[in-house]
N, C-alpha and C positions, 0 to 999 in steps of 0.2 A: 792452160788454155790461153790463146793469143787473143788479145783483146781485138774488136773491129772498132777502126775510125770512122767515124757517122760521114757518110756522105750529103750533101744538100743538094737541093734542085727548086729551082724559082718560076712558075708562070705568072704572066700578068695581063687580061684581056678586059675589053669593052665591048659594048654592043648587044647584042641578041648573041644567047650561047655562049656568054661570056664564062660562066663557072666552068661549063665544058673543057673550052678552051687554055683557060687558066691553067686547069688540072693537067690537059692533055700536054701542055708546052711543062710543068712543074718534072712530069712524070718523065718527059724527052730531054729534058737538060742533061749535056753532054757532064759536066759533074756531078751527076746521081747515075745516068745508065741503067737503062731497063734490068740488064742481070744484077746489078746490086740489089736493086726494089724488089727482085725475087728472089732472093736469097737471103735476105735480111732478117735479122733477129727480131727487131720492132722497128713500127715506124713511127712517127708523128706529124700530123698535117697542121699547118694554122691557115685559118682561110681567111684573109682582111678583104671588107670591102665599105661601102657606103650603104646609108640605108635606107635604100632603095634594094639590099638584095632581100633577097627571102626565103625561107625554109626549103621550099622544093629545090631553090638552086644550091641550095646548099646539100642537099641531099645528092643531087648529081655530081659536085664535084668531088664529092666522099664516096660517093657508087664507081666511077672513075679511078682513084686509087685503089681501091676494094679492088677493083679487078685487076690490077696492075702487080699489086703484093701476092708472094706465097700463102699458101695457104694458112701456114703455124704461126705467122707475123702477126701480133696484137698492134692495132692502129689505135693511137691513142690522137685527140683531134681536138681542135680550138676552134673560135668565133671572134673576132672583136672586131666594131665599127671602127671608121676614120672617115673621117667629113672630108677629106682630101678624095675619096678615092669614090665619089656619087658616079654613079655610072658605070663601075669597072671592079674588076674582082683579081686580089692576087693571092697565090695559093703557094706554100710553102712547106716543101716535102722532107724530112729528116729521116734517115736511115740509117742503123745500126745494124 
């Protein structure tokens, strides 16, 4: 069986919408590519922001990938604060 090289993909927004966004540019990063994300074996999100974010937005930008990945792809996901990042949300997408 030929191993697969995990692709990455980075969004990073502020503002109103911000998770949305994050996720939607993580997900369009030209080194992950939507057919990888759907083809993938697993994936894993880490979503960094300041805390100021909150559960629901965090829920959007994981509803976001959800729809993004195949169906069989187990998303395994993270959370951590950073005091740098008050206002703005960056979402990082690893793919297998």
């Amino acid at each position: 069986m030929r191993r697969r090289t995990p692709s990455h993909g980075i969004g990073e927004a502020s503002g109103k919408g911000r998770a949305a966004r994050a996720a939607t540019m993580a997900i369009n990063d030209r080194k992950l590519g939507r057919k990888r994300l759907r083809t993938a074996v697993s994936v894993s999100v880490k979503v960094t922001s300041g805390r100021d974010f909150g559960v629901p937005e965090l829920e959007i930008a994981l509803g976001r990938v959800h729809d993004a990945v195949g169906p069989d792809a187990p998303i395994r996901w993270g959370h951590r604060f950073q005091y740098l990042l008050v206002g703005k949300a960056r979402v990082e997408i690893t793919a297998r």
